[in-house]
C-alpha positions in Angstrom: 17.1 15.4 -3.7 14.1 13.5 -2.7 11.2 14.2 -0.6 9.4 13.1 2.4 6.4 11.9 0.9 5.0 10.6 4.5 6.2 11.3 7.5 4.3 10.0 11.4 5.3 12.0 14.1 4.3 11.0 17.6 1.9 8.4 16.6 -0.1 6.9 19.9 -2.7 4.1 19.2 -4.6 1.9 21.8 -7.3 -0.1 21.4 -9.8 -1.5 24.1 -10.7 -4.9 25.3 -13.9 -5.6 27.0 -14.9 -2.9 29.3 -11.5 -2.1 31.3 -8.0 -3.4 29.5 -6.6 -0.8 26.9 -4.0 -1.9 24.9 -1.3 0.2 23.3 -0.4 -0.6 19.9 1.6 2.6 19.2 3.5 4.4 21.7 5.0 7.5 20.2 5.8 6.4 16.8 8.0 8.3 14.7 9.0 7.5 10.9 8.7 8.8 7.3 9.5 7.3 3.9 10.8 9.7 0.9 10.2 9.5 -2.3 11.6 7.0 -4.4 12.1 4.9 -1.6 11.4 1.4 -0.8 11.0 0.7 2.8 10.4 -2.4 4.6 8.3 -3.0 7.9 8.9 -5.9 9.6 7.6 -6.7 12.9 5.9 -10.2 14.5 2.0 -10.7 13.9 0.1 -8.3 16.3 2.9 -5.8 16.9 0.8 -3.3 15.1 2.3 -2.8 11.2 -1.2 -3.1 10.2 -2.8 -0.2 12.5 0.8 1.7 11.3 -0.7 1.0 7.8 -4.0 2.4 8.4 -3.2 5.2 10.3 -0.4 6.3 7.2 -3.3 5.6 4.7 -5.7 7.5 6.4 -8.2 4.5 6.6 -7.7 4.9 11.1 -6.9 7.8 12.7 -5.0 8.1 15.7 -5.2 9.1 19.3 -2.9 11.7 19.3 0.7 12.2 16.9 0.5 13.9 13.5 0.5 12.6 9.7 2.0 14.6 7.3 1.6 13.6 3.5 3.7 15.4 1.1 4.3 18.4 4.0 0.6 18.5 4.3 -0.6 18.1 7.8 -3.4 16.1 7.2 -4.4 15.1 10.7 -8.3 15.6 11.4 -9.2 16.3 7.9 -12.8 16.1 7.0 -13.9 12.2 5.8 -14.2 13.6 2.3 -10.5 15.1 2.7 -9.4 11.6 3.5 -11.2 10.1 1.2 -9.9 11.9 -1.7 -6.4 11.9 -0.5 -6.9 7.8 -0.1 -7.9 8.0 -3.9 -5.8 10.1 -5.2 -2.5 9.8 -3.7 -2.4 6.9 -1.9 -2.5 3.5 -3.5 -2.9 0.4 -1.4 -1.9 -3.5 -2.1 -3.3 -6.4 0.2 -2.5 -10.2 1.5 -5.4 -10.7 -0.5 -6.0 -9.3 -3.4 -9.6 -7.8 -3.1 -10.3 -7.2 -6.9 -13.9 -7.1 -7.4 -14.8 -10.4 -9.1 -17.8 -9.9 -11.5 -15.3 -7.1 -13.5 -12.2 -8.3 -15.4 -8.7 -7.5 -14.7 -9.2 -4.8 -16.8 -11.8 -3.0 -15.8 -11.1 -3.5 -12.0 -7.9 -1.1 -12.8 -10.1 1.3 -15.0 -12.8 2.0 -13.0 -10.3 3.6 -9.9 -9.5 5.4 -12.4 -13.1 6.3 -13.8 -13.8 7.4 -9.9 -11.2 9.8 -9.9 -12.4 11.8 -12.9 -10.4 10.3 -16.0 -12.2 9.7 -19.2 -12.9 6.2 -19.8 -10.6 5.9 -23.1 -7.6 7.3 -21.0 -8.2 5.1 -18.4 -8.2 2.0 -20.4 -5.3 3.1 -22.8 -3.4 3.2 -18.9 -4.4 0.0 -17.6 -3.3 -2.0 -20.8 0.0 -0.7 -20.6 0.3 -1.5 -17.0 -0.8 -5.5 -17.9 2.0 -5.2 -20.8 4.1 -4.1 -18.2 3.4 -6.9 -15.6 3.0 -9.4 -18.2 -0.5 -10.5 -18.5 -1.7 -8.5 -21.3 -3.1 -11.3 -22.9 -5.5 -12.1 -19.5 -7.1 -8.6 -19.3 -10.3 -10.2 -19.9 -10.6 -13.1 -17.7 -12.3 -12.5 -14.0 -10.6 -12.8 -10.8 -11.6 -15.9 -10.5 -10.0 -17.5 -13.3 -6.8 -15.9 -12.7 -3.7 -17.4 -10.5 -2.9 -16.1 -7.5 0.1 -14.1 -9.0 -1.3 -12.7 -11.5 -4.5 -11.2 -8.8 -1.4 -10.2 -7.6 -0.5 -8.3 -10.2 -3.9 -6.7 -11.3 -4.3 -5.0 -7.9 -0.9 -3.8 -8.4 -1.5 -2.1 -11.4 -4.8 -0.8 -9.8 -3.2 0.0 -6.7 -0.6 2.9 -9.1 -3.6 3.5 -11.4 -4.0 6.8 -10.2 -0.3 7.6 -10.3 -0.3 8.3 -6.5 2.7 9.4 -4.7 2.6 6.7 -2.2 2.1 3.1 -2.3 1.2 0.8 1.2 1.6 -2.5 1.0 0.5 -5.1 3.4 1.9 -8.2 3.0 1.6 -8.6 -0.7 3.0 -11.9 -1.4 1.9 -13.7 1.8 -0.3 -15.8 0.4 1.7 -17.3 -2.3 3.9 -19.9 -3.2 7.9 -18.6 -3.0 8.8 -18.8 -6.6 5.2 -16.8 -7.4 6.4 -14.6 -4.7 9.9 -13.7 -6.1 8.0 -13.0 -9.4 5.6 -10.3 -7.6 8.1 -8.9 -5.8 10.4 -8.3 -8.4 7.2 -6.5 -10.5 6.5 -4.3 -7.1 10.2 -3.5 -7.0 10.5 -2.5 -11.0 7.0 -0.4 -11.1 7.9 1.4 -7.9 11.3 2.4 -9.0 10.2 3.3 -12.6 7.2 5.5 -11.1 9.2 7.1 -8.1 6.7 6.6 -6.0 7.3 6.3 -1.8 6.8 2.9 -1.0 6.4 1.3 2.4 6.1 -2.6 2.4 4.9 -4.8 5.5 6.4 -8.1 5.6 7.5 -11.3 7.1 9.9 -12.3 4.7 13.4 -11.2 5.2 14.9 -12.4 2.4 12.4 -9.9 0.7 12.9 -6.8 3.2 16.4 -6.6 3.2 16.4 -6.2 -1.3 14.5 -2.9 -0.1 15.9 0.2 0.5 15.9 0.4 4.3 14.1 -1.9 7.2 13.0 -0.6 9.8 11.0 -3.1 12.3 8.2 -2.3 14.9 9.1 -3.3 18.7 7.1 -2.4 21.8 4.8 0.1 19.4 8.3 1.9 17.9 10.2 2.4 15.3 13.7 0.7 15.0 15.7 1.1 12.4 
């Protein structure tokens, strides 16, 4: 039977503009994603999906509400709590891509990896089987910069699950590229996530994309509908 691996509960977020107006991005928010599943958050640019996103990977905290990973209350941790957790068990994928560009693809999914304590031959033994698995092998060593846009893609994928976390947050992933480079991507997400079991929780605006997932749920008025 599988597991909550996050679950929000009561999640309130505001945010202030100029000296008076608060906003309210979250108003209550309630939600969790098990493991080995694939959800999909969709909701309209400025709704909030990315404060949701923050918030569940511990990069924001909110006003009030708590977040639970893996049954663990984890709500007002200590920053090096956080940051561990954020290491360790969560891995994160963005728009953009964010791999650091003097190291090749390669090495930018060794050295998380390196970070979190493994030796340096285990780590690379792990990151060329993830490039064999996502099909660029063969471009380990080339730089960001000489890589296409699906296949930066792809490396921060693999360096997003380096670490063999137990959830995976995903922020618009294939926004920036081209449809069929898209479907490619997505498809790679879909099979690494299933084959890993990991909890997987997928912002999005395409909905040809969200409804392959598991379960959409979409973000109205700082809730959770599913």
């Amino acid at each position: 039977m599988s597991s909550e691996v996050l679950t929000l509960s009561d999640i309130c977020k505001s945010y202030h503009k100029g000296t008076s107006r608060e906003v309210s991005v979250l108003n209550g928010t309630n939600f969790s994603v098990s493991s080995g599943e694939i959800v999909a958050l969709v909701a309209p640019s400025g709704a909030g999906k990315s404060t949701l996103l923050h918030i569940a990977g511990l990069l924001d905290e909110a006003d009030s509400g708590n977040v639970f990973l893996a049954g663990e209350n984890v709500t007002g941790k200590s920053d090096s709590f956080r940051t561990s957790m954020r290491r360790n068990q969560i891995g994160f994928i963005y728009q953009s891509h964010h791999l650091l560009p003097e190291f090749s693809a390669l090495e930018n999914i060794v050295l998380p990896q390196l970070v979190s304590g493994m030796p340096k031959e285990e780590a690379t033994s792990r990151a060329n089987k993830l490039l064999e698995k996502v099909g660029i092998l063969s471009r380990r060593d080339h730089r960001p910069g000489t890589l296409s846009g699906g296949e930066q893609q792809r490396v921060a994928f693999c360096r997003a699950i380096a670490n063999q976390p137990d959830l995976l947050l995903a922020d618009e992933p294939t926004g920036n590229l081209d449809p069929e480079t898209a479907e490619n991507v997505f498809n790679t997400l879909i099979e690494l996530t299933r084959e890993t079991g990991l909890a997987a929780l997928v912002a999005t605006h395409n909905l040809d994309l969200a409804h392959r997932m598991d379960r959409v749920v979409h973000l109205e008025r700082g809730l959770i509908i599913s």
